[in-house]
C-alpha positions as YAML, in Angstrom:
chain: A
units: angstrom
residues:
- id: 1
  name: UNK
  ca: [-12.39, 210.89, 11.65]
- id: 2
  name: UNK
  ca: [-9.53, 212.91, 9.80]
- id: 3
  name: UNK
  ca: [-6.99, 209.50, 9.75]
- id: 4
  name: UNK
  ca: [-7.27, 207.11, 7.52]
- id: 5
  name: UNK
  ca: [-4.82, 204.29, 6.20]
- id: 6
  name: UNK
  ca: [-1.65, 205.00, 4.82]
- id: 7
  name: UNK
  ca: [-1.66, 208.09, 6.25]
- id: 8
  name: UNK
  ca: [2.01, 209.50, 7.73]
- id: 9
  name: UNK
  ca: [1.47, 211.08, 11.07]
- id: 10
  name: UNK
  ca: [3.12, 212.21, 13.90]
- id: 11
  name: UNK
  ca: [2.84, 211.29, 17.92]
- id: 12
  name: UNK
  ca: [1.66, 214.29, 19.88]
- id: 13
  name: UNK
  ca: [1.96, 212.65, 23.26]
- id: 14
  name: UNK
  ca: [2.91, 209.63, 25.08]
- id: 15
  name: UNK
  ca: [5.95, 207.62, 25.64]
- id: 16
  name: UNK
  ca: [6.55, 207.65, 22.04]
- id: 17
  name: UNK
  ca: [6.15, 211.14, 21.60]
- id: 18
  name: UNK
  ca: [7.81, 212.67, 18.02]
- id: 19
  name: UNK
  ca: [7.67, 209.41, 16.22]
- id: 20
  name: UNK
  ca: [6.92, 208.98, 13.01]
- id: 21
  name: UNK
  ca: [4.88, 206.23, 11.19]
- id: 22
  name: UNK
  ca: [2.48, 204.83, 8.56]
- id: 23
  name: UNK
  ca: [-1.47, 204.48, 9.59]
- id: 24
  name: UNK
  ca: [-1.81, 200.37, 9.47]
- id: 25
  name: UNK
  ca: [-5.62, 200.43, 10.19]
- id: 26
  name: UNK
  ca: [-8.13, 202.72, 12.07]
- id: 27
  name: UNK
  ca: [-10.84, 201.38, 14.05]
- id: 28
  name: UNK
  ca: [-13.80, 204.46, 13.92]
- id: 29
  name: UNK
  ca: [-15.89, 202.75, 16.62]
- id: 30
  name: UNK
  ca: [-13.43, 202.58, 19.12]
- id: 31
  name: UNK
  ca: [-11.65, 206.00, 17.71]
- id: 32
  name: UNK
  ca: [-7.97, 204.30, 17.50]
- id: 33
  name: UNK
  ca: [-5.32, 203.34, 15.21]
- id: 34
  name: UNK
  ca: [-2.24, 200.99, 14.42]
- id: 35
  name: UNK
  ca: [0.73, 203.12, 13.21]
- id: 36
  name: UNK
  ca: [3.44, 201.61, 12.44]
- id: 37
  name: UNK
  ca: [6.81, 201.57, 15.29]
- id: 38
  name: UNK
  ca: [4.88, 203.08, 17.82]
- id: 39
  name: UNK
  ca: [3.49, 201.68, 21.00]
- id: 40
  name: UNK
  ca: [5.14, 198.02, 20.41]
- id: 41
  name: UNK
  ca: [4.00, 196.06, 23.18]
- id: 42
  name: UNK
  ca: [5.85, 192.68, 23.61]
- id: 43
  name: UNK
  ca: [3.45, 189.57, 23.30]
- id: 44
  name: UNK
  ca: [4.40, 185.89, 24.61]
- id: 45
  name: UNK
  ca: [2.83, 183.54, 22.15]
- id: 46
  name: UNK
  ca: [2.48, 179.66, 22.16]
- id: 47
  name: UNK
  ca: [3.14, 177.63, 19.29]
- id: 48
  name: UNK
  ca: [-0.32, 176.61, 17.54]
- id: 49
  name: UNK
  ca: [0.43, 174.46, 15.27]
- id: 50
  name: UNK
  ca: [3.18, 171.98, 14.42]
- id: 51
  name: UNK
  ca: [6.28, 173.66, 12.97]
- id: 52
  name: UNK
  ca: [5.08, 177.02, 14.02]
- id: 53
  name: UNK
  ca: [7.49, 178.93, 16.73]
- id: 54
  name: UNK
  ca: [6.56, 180.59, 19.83]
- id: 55
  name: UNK
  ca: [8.39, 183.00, 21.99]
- id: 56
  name: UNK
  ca: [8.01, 186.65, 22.58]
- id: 57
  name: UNK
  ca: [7.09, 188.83, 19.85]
- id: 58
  name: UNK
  ca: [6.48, 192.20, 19.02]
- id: 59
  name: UNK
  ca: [3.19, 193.90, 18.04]
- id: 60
  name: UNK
  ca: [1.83, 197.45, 17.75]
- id: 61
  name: UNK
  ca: [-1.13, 198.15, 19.33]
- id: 62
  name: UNK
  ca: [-3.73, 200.84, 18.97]
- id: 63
  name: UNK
  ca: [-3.52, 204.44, 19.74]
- id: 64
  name: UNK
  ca: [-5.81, 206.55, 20.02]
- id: 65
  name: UNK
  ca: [-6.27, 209.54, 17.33]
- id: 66
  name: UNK
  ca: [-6.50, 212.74, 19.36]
- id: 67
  name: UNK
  ca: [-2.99, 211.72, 19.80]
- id: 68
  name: UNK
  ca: [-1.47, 211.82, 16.60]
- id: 69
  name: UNK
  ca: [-1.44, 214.46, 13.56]
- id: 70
  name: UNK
  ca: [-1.28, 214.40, 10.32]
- id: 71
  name: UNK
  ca: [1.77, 214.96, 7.85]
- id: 72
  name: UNK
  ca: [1.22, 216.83, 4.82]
- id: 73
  name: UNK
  ca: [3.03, 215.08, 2.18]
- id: 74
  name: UNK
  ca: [3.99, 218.59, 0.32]
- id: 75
  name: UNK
  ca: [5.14, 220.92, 3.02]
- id: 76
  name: UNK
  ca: [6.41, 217.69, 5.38]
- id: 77
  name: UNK
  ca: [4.74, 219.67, 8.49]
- id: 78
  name: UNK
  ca: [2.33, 218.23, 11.14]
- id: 79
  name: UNK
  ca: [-0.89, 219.64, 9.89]
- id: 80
  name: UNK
  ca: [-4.62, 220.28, 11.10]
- id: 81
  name: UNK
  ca: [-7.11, 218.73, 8.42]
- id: 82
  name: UNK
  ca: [-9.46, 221.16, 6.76]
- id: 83
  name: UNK
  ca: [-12.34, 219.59, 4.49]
- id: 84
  name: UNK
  ca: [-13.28, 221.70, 1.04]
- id: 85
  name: UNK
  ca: [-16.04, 220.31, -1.59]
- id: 86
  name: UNK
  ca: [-13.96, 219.74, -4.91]
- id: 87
  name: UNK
  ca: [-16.63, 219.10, -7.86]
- id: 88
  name: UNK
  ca: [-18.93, 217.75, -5.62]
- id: 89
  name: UNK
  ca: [-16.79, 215.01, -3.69]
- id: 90
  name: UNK
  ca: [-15.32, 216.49, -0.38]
- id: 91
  name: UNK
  ca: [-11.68, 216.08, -0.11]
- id: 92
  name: UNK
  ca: [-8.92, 216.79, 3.19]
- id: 93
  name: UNK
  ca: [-6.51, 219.56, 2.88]
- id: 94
  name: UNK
  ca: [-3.62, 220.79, 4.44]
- id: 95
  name: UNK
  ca: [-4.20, 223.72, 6.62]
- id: 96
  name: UNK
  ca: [-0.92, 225.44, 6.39]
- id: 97
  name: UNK
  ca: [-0.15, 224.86, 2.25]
- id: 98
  name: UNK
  ca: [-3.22, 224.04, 0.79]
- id: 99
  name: UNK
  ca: [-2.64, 220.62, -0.32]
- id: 100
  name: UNK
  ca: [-4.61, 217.52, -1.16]
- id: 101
  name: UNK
  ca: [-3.84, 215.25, 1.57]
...
């Protein structure tokens, strides 16, 4: 998988299409992350315990990662991820500048 947390990517498709956001988490097994803003679904929850509030509230749920891309942090564009050995540890790079990701 070419996501991992903290990432910046972009949505490629889907209601939220364009949007920008952080990785939260990435779930390999299921091949889906939580990025932050995008697909908020809204969630009615009961209070549990005493002094807690209920209501509706919103949550992000997963998405899956054929649909979103990569941001290189240099160049700022929505980038393929390339792999390269660097002293014997592999690292991601940017396909269109070249840069560490």
């Amino acid at each position: 998988m070419n996501i991992k947390k903290n990432d910046t990517v972009v949505v490629l498709s889907g209601k939220d299409k364009g949007k920008k956001g952080k990785v939260m988490s990435v779930d390999p097994k299921a091949n889906k992350a939580i990025v932050e803003n995008v697909n908020v679904a809204s969630k009615h929850q009961k209070p549990r315990r005493e002094g807690e509030e209920g209501g509706i509230i919103s949550k992000e749920t997963p998405i899956y990662v054929s649909k979103v891309m990569v941001v290189c942090p240099k160049c700022g564009k929505p980038t393929r991820v390339a792999h390269k050995v660097d002293g014997g540890k592999k690292v991601r790079v940017c396909k269109h500048c070249g840069a560490e990701l």
